[in-house]
C-alpha positions in Angstrom: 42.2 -36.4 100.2 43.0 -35.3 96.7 46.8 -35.6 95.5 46.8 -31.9 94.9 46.9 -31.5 99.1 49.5 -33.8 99.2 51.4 -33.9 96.2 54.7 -35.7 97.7 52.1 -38.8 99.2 51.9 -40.0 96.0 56.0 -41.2 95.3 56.9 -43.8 98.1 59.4 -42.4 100.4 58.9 -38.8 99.3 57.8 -38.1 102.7 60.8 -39.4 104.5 63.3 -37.5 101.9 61.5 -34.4 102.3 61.4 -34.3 106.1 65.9 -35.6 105.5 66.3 -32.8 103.2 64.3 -30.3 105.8 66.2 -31.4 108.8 69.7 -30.9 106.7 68.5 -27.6 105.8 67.8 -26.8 109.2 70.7 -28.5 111.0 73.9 -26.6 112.4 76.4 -28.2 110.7 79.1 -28.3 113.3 80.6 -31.3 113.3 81.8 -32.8 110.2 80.5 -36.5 108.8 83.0 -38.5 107.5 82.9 -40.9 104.6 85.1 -44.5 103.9 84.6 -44.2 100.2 83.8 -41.9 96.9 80.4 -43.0 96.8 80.4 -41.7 100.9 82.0 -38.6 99.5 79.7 -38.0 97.2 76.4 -38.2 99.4 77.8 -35.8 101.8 78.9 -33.5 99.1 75.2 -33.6 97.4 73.8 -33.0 100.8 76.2 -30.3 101.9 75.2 -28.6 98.4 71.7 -28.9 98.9 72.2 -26.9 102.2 73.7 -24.4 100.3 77.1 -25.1 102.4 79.5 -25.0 99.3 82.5 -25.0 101.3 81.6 -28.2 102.9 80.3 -29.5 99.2 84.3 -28.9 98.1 85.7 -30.4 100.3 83.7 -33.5 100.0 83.8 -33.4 96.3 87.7 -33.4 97.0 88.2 -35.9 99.3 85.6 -38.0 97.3 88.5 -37.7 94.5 91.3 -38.6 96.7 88.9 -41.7 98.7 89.1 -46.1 97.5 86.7 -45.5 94.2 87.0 -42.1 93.4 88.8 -42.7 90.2 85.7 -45.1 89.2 83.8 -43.0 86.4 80.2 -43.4 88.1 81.3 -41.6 91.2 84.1 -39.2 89.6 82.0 -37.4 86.9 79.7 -36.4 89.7 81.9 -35.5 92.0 83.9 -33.3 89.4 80.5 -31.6 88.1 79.8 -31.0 92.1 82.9 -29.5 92.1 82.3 -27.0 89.2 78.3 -26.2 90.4 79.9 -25.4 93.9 82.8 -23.6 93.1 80.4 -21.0 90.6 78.2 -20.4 93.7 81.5 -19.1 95.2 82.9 -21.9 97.4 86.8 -21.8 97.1 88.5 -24.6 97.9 91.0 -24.9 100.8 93.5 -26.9 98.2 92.7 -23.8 95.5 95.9 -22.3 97.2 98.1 -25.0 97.5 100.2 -26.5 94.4 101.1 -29.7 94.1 102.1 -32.4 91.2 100.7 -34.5 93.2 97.2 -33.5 93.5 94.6 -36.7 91.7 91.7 -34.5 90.5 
């Protein structure tokens, strides 16, 4: 078996991400995971994205901000360019409507 059949045999694990990112793909998303901390957050944000389920990227992105760690720079900077990507592919933001002083992003 040459490595031009199976390209994604030759990186361990590829095979397991691939069939993860096919089943998220795939997957109705109707009930919505929850996360303790930014780094959480941020996983279900990138997975939401790669879904193309913006809304759902936003709002993780967001409540990655407001969870214990988002205000640590290795999980904020993604988060905030999450934000950006997600909110150019036309996601708007429940909290886009709402102002507040308070808000931490």
């Amino acid at each position: 078996m040459s490595s031009e059949e199976h390209p994604t045999q030759e990186l361990p694990g590829a095979a397991r991400l691939e069939t993860r990112l096919q089943a998220l793909l795939l997957a109705p998303s109707s009930e919505q995971p929850e996360a303790e901390t930014a780094r959480g957050w941020l996983d279900l944000a990138y997975e939401a994205a790669y879904g193309e389920r913006h809304a759902a990227a936003v709002e993780a992105g967001l409540r990655g901000l407001r969870a214990p760690g988002g205000d640590d720079p290795e999980y904020r900077l993604p988060l905030l360019r999450l934000l950006v990507a997600s909110t150019r592919c036309g996601a708007i933001p429940k909290a886009a409507n709402r102002t507040s002083a308070n808000a931490p992003i």
